[in-house]
N, C-alpha and C positions, 0 to 999 in steps of 0.2 A: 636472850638470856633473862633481860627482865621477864618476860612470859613466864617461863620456868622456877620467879622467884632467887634467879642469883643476881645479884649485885655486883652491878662494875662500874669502871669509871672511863674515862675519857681524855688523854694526853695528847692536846696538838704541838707542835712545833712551835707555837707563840710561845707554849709556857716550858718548855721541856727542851729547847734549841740544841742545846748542848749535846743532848743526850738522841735526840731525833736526827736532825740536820746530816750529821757524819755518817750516821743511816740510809739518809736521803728515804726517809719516811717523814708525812705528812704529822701522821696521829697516831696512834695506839691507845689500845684497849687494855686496861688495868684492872686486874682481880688481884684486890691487897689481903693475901690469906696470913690469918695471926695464929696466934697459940690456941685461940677458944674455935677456932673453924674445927670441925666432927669431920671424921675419913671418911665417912658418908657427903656429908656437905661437900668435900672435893671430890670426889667419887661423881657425886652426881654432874658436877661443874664440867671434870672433865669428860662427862659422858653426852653431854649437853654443847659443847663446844664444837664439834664438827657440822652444827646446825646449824649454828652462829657464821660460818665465814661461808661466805658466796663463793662459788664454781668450782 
């Protein structure tokens, strides 16, 4: 995603327990979209996104 110019972030389980843990997920991947992101801007994210996740 970085390639493409989108910007995200990175949530493991140290910092985010609560909310991971009862998951039973390690980490996730966070795209914090606001009021100023363009339909284009997600548009492309989500077009960009099935290149991002392996298998």
């Amino acid at each position: 995603l970085y390639d493409k110019g989108i910007n995200v972030s990175v949530s493991i389980a140290d910092y985010a327990r609560w909310d991971l843990e009862p998951r039973g997920l390690d980490a996730v991947v966070r795209a914090s979209v606001h009021y100023y992101n363009t339909h284009e801007e997600l548009d492309r994210m989500c077009d960009a996104l099935p290149s991002a996740v392996p298998g």
